[in-house]
Backbone as XML, in Angstrom:
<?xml version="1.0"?>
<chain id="A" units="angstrom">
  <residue number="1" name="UNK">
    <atom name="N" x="-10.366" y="34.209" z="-0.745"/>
    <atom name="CA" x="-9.902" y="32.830" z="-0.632"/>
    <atom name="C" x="-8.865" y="32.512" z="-1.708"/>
  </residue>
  <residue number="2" name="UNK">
    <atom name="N" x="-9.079" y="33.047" z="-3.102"/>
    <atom name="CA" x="-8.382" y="32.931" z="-3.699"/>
    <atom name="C" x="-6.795" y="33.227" z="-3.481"/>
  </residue>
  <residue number="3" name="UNK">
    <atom name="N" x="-6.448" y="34.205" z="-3.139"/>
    <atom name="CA" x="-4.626" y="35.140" z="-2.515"/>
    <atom name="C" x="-4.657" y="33.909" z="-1.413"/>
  </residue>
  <residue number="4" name="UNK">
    <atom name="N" x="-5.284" y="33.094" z="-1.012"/>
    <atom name="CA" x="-4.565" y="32.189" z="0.043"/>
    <atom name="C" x="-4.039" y="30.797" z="-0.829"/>
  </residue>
  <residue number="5" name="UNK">
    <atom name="N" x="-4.862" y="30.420" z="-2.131"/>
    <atom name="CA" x="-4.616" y="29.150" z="-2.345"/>
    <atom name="C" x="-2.892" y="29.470" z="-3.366"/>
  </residue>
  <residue number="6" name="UNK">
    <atom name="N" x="-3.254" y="31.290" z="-3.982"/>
    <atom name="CA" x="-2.075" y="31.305" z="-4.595"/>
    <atom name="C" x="-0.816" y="31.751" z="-4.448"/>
  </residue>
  <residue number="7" name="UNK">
    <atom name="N" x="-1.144" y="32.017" z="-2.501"/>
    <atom name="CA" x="0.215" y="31.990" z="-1.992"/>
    <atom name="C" x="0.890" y="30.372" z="-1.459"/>
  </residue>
  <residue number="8" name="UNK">
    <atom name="N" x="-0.141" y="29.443" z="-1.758"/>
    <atom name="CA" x="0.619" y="28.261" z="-1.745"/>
    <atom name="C" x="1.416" y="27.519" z="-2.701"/>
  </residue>
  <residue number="9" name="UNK">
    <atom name="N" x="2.165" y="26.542" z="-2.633"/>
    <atom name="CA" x="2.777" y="25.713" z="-3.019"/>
    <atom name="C" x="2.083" y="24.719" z="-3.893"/>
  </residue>
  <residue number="10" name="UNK">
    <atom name="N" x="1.668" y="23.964" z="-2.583"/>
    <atom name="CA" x="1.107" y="22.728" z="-2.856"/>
    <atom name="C" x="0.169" y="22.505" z="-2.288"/>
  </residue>
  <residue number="11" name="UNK">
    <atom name="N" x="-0.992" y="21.843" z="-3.262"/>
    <atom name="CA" x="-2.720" y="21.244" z="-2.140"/>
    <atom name="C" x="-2.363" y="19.942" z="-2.120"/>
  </residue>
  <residue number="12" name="UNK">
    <atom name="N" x="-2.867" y="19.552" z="-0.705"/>
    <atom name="CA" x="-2.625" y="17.804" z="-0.679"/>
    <atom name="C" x="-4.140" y="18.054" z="0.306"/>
  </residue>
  <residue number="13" name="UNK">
    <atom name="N" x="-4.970" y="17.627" z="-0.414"/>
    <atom name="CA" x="-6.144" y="16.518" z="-0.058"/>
    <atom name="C" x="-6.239" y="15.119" z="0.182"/>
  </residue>
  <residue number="14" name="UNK">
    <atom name="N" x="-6.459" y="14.653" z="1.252"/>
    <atom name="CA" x="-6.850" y="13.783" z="2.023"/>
    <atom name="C" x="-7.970" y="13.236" z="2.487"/>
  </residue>
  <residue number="15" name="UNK">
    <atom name="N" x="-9.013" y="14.116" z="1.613"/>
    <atom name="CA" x="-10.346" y="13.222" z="2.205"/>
    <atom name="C" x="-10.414" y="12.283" z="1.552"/>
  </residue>
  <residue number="16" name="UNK">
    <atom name="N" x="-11.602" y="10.845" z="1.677"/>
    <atom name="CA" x="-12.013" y="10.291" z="1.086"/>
    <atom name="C" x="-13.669" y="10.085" z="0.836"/>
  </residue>
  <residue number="17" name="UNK">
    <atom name="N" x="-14.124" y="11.336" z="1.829"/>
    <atom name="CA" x="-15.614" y="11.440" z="2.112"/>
    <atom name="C" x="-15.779" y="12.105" z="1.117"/>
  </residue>
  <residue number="18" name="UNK">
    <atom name="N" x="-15.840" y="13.118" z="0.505"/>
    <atom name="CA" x="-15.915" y="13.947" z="-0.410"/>
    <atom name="C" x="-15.728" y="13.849" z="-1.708"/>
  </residue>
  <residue number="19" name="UNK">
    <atom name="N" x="-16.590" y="13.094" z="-2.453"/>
    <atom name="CA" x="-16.202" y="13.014" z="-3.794"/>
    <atom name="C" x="-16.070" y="13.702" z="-4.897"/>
  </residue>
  <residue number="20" name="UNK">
    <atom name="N" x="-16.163" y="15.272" z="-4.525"/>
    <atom name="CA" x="-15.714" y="16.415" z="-5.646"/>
    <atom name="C" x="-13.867" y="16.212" z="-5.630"/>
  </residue>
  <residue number="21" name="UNK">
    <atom name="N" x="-13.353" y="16.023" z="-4.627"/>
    <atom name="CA" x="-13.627" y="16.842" z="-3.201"/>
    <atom name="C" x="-13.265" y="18.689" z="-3.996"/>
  </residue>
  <residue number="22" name="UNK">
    <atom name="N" x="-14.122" y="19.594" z="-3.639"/>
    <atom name="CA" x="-14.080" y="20.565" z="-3.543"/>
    <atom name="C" x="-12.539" y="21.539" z="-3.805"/>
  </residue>
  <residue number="23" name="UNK">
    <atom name="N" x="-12.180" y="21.315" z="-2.873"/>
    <atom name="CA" x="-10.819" y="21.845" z="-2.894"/>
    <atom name="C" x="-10.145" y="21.986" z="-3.727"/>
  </residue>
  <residue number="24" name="UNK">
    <atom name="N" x="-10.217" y="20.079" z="-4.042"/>
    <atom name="CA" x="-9.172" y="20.039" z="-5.677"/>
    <atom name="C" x="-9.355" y="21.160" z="-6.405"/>
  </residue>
  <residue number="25" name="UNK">
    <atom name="N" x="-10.934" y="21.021" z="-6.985"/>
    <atom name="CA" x="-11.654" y="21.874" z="-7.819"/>
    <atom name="C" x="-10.962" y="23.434" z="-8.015"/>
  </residue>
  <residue number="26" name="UNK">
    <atom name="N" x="-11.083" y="23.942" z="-6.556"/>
    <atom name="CA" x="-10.665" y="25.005" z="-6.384"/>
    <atom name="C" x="-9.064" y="25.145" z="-6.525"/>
  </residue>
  <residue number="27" name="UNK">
    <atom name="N" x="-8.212" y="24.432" z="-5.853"/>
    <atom name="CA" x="-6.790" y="24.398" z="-6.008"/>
    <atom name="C" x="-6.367" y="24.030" z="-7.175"/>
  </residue>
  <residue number="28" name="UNK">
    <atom name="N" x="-7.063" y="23.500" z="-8.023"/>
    <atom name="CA" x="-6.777" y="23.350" z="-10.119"/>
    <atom name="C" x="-6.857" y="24.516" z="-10.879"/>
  </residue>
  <residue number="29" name="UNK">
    <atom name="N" x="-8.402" y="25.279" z="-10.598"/>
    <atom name="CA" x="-8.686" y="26.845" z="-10.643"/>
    <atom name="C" x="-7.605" y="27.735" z="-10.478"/>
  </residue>
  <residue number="30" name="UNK">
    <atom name="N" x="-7.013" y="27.633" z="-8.882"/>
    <atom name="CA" x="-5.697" y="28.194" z="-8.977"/>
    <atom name="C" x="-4.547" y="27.676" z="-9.526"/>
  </residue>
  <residue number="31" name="UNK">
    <atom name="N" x="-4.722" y="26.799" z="-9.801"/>
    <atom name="CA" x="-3.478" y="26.524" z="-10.773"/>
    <atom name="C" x="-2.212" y="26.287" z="-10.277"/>
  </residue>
  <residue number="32" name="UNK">
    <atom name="N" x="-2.546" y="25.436" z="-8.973"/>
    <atom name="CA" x="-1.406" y="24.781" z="-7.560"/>
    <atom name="C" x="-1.763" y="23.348" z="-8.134"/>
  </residue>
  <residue number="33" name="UNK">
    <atom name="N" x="-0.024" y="22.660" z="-7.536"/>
    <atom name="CA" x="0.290" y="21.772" z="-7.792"/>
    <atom name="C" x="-0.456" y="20.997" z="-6.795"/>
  </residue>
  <residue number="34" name="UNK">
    <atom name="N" x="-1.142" y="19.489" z="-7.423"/>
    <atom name="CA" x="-2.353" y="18.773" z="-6.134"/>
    <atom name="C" x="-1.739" y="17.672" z="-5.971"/>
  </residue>
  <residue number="35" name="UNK">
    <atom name="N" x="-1.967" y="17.081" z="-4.779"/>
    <atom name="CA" x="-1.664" y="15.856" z="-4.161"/>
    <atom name="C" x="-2.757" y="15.330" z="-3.343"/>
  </residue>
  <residue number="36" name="UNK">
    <atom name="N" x="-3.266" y="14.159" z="-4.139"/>
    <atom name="CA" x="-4.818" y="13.694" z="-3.954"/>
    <atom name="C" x="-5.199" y="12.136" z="-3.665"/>
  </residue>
  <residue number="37" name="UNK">
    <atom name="N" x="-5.834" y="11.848" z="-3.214"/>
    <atom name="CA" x="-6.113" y="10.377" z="-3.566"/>
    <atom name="C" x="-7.001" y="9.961" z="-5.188"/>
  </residue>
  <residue number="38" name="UNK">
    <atom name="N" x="-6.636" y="8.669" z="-5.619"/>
    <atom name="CA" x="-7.737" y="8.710" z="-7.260"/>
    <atom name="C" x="-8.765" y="8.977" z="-6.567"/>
  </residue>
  <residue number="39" name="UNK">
    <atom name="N" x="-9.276" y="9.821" z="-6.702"/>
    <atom name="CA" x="-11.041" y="9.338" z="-6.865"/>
    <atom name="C" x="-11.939" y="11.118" z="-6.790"/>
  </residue>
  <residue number="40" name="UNK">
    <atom name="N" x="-13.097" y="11.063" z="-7.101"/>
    <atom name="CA" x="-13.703" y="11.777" z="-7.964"/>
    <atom name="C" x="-13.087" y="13.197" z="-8.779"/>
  </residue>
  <residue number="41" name="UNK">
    <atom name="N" x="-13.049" y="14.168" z="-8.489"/>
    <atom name="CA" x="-12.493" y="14.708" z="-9.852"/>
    <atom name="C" x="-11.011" y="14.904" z="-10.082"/>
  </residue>
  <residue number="42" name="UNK">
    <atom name="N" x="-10.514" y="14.345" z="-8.697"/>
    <atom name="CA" x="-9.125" y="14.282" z="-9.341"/>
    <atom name="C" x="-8.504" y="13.275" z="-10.250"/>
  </residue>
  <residue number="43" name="UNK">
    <atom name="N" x="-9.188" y="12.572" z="-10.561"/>
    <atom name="CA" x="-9.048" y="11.234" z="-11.988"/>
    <atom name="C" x="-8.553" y="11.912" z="-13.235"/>
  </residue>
  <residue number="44" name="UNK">
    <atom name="N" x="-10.022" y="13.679" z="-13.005"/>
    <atom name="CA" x="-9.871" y="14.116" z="-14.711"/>
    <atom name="C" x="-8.997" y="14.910" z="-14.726"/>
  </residue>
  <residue number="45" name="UNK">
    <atom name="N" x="-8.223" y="15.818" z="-13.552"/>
    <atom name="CA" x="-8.188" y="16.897" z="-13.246"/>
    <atom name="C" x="-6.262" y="16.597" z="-12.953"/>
  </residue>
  <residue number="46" name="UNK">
    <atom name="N" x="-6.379" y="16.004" z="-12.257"/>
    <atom name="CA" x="-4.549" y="15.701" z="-11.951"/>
    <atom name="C" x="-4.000" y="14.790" z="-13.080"/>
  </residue>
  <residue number="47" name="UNK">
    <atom name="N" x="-2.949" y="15.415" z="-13.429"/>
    <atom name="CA" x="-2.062" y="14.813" z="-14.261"/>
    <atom name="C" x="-0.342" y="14.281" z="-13.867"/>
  </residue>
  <residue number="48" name="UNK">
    <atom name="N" x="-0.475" y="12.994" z="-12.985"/>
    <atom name="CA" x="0.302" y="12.660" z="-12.339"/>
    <atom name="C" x="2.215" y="12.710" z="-13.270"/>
  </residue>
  <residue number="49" name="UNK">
    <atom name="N" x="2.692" y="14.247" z="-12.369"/>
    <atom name="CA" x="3.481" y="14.377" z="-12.739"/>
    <atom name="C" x="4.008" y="15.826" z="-13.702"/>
  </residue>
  <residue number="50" name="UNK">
    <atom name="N" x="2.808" y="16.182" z="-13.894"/>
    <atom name="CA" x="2.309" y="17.857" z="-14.599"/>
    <atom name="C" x="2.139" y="18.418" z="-13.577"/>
  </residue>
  <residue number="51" name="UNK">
    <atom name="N" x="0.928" y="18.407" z="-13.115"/>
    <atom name="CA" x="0.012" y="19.640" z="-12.538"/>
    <atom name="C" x="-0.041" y="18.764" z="-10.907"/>
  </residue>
  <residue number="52" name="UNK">
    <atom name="N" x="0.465" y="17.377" z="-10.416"/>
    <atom name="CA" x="0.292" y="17.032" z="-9.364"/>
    <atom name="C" x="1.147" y="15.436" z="-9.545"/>
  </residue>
  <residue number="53" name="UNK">
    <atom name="N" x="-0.101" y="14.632" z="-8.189"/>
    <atom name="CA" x="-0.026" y="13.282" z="-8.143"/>
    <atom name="C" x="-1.263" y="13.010" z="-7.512"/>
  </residue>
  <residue number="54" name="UNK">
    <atom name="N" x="-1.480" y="11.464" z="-7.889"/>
    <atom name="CA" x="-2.635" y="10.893" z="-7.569"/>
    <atom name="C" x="-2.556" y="9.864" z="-7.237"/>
  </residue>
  <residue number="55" name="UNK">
    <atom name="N" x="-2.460" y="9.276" z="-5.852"/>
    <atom name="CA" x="-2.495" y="7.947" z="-5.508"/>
    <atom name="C" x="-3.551" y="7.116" z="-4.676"/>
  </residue>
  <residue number="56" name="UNK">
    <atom name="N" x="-3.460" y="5.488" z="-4.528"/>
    <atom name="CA" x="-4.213" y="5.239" z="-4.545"/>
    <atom name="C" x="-5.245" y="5.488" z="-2.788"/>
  </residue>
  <residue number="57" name="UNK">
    <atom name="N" x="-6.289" y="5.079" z="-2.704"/>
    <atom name="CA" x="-6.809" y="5.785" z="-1.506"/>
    <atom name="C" x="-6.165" y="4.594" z="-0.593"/>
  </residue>
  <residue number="58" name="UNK">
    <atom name="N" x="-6.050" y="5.893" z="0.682"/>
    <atom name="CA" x="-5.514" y="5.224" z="2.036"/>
    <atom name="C" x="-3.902" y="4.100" z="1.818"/>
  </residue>
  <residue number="59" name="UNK">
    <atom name="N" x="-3.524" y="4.784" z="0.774"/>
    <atom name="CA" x="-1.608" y="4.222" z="0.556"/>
    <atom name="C" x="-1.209" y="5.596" z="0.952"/>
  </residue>
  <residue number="60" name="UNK">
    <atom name="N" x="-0.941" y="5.436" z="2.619"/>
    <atom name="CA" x="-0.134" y="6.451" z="3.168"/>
    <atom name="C" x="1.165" y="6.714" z="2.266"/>
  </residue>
  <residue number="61" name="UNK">
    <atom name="N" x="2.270" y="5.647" z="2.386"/>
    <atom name="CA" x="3.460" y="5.921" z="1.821"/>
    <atom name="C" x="3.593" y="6.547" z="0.356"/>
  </residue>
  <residue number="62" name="UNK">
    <atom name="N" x="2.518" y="5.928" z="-0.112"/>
    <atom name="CA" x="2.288" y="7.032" z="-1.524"/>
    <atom name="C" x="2.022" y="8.191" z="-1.433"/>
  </residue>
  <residue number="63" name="UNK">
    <atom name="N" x="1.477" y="8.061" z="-0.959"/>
    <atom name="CA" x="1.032" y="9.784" z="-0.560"/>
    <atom name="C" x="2.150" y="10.464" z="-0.205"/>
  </residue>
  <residue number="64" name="UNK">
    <atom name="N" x="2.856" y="10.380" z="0.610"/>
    <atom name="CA" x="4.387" y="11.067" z="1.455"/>
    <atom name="C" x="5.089" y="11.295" z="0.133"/>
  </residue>
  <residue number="65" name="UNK">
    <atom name="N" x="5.392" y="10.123" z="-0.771"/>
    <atom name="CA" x="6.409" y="10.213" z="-1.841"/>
    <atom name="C" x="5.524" y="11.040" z="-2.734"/>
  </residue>
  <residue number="66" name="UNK">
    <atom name="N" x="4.511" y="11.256" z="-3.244"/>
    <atom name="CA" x="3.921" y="12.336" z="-4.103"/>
    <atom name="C" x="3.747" y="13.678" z="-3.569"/>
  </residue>
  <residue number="67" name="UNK">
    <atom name="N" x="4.037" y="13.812" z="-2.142"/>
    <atom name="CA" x="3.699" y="14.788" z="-1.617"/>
    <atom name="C" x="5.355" y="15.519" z="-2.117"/>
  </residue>
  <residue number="68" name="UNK">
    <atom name="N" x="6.393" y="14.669" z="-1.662"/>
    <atom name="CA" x="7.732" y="15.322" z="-1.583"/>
    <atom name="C" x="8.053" y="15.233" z="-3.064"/>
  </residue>
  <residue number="69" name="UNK">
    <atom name="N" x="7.424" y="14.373" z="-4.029"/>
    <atom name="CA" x="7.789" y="14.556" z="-5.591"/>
    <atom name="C" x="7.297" y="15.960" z="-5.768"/>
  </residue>
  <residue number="70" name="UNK">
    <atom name="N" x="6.020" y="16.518" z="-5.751"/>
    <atom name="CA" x="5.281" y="17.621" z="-6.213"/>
    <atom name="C" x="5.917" y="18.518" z="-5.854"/>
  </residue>
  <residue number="71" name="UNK">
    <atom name="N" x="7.264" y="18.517" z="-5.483"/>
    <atom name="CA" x="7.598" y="19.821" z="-4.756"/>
    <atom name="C" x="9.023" y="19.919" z="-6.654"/>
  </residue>
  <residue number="72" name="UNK">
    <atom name="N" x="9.533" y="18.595" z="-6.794"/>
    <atom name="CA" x="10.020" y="18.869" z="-7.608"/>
    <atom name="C" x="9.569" y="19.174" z="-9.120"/>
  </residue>
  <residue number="73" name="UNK">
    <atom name="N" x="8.524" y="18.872" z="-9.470"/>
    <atom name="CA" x="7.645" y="19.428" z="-10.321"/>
    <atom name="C" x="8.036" y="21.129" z="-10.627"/>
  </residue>
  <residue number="74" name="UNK">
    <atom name="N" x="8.265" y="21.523" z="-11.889"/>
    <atom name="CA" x="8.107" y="23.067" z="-11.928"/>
    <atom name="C" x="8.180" y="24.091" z="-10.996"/>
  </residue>
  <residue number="75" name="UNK">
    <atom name="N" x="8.740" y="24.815" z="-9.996"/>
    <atom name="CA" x="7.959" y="25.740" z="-9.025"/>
    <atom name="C" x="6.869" y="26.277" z="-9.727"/>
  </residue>
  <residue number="76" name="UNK">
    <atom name="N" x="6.575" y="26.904" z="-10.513"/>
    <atom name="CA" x="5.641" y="27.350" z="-10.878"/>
    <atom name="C" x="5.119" y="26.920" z="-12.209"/>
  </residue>
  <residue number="77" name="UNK">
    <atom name="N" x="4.063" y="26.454" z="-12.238"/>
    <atom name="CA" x="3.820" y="25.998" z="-13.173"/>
    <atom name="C" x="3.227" y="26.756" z="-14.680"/>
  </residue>
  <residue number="78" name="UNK">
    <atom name="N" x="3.536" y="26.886" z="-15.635"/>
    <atom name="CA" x="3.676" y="27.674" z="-16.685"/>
    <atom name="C" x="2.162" y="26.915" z="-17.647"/>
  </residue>
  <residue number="79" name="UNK">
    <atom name="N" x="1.106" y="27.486" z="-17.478"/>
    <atom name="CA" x="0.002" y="26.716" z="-17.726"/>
    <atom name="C" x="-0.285" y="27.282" z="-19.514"/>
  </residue>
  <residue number="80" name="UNK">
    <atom name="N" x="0.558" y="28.613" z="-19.979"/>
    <atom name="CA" x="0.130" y="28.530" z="-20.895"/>
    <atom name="C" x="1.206" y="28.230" z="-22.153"/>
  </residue>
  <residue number="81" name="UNK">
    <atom name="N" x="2.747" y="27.812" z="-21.409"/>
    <atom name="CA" x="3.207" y="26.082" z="-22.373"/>
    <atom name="C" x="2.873" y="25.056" z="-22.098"/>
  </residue>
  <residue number="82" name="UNK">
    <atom name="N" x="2.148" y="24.296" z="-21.201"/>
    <atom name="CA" x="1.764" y="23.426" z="-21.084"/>
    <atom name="C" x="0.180" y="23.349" z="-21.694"/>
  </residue>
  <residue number="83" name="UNK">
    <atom name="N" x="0.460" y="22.645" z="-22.734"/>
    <atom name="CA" x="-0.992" y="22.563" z="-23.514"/>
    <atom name="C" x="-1.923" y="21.671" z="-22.909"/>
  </residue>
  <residue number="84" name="UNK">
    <atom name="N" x="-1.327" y="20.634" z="-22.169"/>
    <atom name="CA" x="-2.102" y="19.452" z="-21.446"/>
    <atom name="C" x="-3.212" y="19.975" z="-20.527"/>
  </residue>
  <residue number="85" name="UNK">
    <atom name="N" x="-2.256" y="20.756" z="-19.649"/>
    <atom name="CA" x="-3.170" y="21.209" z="-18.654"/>
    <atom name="C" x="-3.939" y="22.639" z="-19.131"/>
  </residue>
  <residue number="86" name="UNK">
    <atom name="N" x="-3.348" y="23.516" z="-20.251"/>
    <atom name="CA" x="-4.381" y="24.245" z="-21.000"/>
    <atom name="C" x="-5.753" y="23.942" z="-21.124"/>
  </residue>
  <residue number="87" name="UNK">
    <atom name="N" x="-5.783" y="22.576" z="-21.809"/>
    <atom name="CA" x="-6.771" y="21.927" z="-22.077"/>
    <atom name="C" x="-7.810" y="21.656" z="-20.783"/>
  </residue>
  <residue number="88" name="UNK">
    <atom name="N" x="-7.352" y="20.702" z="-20.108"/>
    <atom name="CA" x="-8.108" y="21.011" z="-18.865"/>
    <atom name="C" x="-8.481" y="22.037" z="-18.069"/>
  </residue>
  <residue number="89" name="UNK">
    <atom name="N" x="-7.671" y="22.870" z="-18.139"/>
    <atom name="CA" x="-8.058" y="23.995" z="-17.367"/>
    <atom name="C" x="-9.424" y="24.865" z="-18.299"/>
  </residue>
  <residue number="90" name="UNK">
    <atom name="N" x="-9.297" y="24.978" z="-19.324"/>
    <atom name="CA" x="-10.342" y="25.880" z="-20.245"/>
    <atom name="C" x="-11.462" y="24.878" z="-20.386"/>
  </residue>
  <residue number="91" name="UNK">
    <atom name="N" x="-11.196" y="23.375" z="-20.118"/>
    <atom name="CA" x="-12.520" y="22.549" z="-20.555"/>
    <atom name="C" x="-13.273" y="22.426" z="-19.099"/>
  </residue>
  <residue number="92" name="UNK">
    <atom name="N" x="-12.934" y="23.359" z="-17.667"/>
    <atom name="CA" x="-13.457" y="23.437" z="-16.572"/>
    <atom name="C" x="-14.470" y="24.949" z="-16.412"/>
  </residue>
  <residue number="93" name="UNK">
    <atom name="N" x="-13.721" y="25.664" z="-17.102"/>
    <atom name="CA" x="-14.211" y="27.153" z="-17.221"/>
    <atom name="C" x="-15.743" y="27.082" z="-17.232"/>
  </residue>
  <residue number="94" name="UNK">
    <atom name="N" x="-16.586" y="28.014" z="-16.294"/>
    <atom name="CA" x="-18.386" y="28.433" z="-16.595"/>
    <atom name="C" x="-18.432" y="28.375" z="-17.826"/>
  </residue>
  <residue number="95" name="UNK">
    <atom name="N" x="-17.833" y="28.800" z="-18.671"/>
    <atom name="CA" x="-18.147" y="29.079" z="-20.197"/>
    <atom name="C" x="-17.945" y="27.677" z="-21.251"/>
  </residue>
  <residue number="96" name="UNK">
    <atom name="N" x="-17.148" y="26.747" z="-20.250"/>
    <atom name="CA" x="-17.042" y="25.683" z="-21.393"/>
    <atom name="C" x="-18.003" y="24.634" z="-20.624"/>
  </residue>
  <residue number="97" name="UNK">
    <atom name="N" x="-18.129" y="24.641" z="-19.352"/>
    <atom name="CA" x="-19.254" y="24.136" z="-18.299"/>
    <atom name="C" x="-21.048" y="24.411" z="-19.266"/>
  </residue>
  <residue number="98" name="UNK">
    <atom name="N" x="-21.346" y="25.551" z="-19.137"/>
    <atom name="CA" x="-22.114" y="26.020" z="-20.103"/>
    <atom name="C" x="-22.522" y="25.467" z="-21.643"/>
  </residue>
  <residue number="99" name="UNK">
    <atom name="N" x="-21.708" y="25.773" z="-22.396"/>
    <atom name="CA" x="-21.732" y="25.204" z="-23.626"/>
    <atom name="C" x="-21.838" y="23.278" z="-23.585"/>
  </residue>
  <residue number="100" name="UNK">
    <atom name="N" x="-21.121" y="22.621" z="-22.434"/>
    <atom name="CA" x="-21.514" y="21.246" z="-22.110"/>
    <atom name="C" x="-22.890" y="20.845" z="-21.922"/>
  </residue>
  <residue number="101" name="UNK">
    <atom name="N" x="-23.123" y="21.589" z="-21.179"/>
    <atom name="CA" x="-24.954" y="21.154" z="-20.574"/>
    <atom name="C" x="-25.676" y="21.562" z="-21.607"/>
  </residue>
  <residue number="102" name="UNK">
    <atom name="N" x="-25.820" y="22.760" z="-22.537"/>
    <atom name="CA" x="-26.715" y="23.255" z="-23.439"/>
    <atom name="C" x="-26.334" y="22.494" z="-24.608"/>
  </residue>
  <residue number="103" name="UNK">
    <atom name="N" x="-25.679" y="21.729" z="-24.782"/>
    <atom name="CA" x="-25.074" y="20.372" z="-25.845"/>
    <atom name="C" x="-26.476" y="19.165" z="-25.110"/>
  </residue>
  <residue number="104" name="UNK">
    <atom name="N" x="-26.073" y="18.889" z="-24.047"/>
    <atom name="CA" x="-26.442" y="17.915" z="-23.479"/>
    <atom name="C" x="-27.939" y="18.221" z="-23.369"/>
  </residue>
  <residue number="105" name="UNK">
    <atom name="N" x="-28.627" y="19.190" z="-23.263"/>
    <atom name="CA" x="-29.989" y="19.723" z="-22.737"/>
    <atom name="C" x="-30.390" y="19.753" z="-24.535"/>
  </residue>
  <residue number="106" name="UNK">
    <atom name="N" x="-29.873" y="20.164" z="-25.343"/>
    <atom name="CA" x="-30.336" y="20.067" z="-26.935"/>
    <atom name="C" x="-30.398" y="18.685" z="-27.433"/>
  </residue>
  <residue number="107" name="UNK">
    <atom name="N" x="-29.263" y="17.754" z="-27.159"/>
    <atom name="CA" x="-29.686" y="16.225" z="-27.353"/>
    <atom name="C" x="-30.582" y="15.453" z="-26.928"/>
  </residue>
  <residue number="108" name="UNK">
    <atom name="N" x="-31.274" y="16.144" z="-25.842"/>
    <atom name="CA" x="-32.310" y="15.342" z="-24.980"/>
    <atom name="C" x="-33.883" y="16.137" z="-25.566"/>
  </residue>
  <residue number="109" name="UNK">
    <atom name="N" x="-33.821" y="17.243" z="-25.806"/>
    <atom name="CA" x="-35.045" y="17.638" z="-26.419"/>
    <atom name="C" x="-35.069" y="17.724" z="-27.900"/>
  </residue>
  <residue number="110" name="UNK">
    <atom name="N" x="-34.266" y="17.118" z="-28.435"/>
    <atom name="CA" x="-34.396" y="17.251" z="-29.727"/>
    <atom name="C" x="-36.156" y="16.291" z="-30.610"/>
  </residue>
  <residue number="111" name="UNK">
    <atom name="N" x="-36.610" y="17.127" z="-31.455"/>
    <atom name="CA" x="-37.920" y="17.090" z="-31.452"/>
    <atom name="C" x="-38.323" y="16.451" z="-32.876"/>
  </residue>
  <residue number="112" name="UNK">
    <atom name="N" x="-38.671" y="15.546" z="-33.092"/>
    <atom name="CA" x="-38.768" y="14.673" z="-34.302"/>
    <atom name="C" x="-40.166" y="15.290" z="-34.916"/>
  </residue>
  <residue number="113" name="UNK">
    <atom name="N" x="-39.962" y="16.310" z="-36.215"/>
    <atom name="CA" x="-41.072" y="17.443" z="-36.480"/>
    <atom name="C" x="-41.998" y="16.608" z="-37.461"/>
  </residue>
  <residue number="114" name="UNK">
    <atom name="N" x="-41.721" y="15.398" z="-38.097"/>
    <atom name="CA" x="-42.439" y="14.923" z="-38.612"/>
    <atom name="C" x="-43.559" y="14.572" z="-37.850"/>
  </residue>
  <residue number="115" name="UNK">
    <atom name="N" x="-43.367" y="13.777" z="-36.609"/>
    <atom name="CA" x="-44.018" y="13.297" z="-35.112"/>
    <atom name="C" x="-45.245" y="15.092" z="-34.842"/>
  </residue>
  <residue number="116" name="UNK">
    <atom name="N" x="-45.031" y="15.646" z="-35.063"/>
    <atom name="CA" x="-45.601" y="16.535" z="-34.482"/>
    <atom name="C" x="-47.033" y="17.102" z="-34.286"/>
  </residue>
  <residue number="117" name="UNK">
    <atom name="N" x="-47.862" y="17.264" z="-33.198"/>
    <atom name="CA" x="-48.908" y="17.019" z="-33.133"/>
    <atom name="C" x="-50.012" y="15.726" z="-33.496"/>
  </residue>
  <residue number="118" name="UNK">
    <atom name="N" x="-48.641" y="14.815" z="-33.648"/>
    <atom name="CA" x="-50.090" y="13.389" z="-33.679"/>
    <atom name="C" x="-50.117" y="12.672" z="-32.787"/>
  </residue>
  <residue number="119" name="UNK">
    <atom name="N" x="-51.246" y="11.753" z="-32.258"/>
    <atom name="CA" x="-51.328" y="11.411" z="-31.219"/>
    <atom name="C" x="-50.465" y="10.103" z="-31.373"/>
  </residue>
  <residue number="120" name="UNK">
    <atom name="N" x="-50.389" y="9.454" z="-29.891"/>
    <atom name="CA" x="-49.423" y="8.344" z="-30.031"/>
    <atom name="C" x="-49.790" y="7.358" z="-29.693"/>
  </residue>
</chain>
């Protein structure tokens, strides 16, 4: 699946059912220019004018004009001078995914040792 998203151009998503929506996810991964409506991870993920556009849901005409802007954007986008989208891209990675939750899973069990073994 991958050799298909990175023989493309451009992703333009159009759902509005889908609030990953998925695709993005995947078409950011590859590191294609997106054309999305705002809403769920393309908020964190598109950088209107870097790495895509993001307009608002169900504004057809926006959409058309971000669709035909994204084409002038970079042909290829050079992700490791662009520090912006560096950033995002490595703060999506399993490995930085990972280190998030085991942050988040240590703040929630953190164990007050004085408290320990007395009743409450």
């Amino acid at each position: 699946m991958n050799l298909i998203y990175q023989s493309a151009d451009v992703l333009v998503s159009t759902t509005l059912d889908d609030l990953g929506p998925t695709i993005v996810i995947e078409g950011f991964m590859n590191r294609l220019r997106l054309v999305t409506f705002d809403l769920g991870v393309a908020v964190d993920l598109v950088v209107n004018g870097l790495n895509g556009y993001k307009v608002p849901c169900f504004d057809i005409e926006k959409l058309g004009k971000a669709i035909y802007a994204s084409f002038a954007i970079k042909i290829k986008l050079n992700w490791e001078k662009e520090r912006k989208l560096r950033e995002l891209w490595v703060d999506c990675t399993s490995k930085s995914e990972a280190l998030s939750y085991k942050k988040m899973f240590e703040s929630l069990t953190v164990v007050n040792k004085d408290n320990l073994g007395k009743q409450c």
